[in-house]
Residue, then its C-alpha position, 0 to 999 in steps of 0.5 A: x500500500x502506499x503512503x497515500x493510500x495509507x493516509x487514506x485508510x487511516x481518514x476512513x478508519x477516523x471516520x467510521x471511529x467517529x461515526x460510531x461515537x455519534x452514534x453512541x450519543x444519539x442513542x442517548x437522545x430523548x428528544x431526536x425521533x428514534x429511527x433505523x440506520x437505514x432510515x436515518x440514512x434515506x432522511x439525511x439524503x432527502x434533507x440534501x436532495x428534497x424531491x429525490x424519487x425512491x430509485x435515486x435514493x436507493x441509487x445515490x445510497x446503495x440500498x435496495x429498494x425494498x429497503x428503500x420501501x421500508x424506510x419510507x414508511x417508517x419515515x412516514x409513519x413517523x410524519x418526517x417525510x412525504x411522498x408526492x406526484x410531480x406535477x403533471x406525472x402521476x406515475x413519478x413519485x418524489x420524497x419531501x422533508x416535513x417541517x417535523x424532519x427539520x425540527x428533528x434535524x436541527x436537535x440531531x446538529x445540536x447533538x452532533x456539535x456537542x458531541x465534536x465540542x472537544x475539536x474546539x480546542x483543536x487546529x483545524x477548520x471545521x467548515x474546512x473539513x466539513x467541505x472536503x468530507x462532503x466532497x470526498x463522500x460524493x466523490x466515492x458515491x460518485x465512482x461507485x455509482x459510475x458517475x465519476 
């Protein structure tokens, strides 16, 4: 492997870590609407893309689409997502966040700043990183996907 590739592995590896501690600290929420990995996943994706259809979300995540299917409902019972007909296409069908799933993603953010709250203290840039992991992560969705 070569350095570059090394480093690589090391920033996936510090991800996953720290993935795992937001993890831990959501679990503890009373207030953030308890949902399956899955679906937290499909609700982060419509809050970036509002009026994805079922199949690009499916797509643009890797999961299948009864997977897709399940995690719309749960998504809906909860009232954090609807599910409507373009205009004039009554066989397409477009996800939209509810001002519920908003609600839930803003107590979400808090509970992630908290939860990063000791980088404060650390030299670097947040907003930078935020950036560059945002771009790493559609850049590899992207060469999965074959749209790279």
């Amino acid at each position: 492997m070569s350095p570059h590739d090394a480093d690589l592995a090391a920033l996936a590896d510090a991800v996953l870590t720290l993935a795992r501690e937001i993890e831990l600290r959501m679990a503890e929420e009373a207030d953030v609407v308890a949902l399956t990995a899955t679906a937290r996943m499909v609700l982060r994706h419509v809050h970036h893309r509002d009026g994805a259809s079922p199949s690009d979300i499916g797509e643009r995540l890797g999961i299948k689409r009864p997977n897709v299917s399940e995690a719309l409902r749960q998504l809906e019972r909860a009232g954090l997502v609807t599910r409507d007909h373009p205009t004039g296409d009554r066989r397409g069908v477009v996800v939209r966040a509810t001002p519920l799933a908003d609600e839930n993603l803003a107590r979400l953010r808090e509970v992630w700043a908290r939860t990063l709250a000791p980088a404060r203290g650390m030299a670097l840039d947040a907003a930078v990183l935020s950036h560059s992991l945002g771009d790493l992560a559609d850049a590899a969705a992207d060469a999965r996907t074959g749209r790279a």
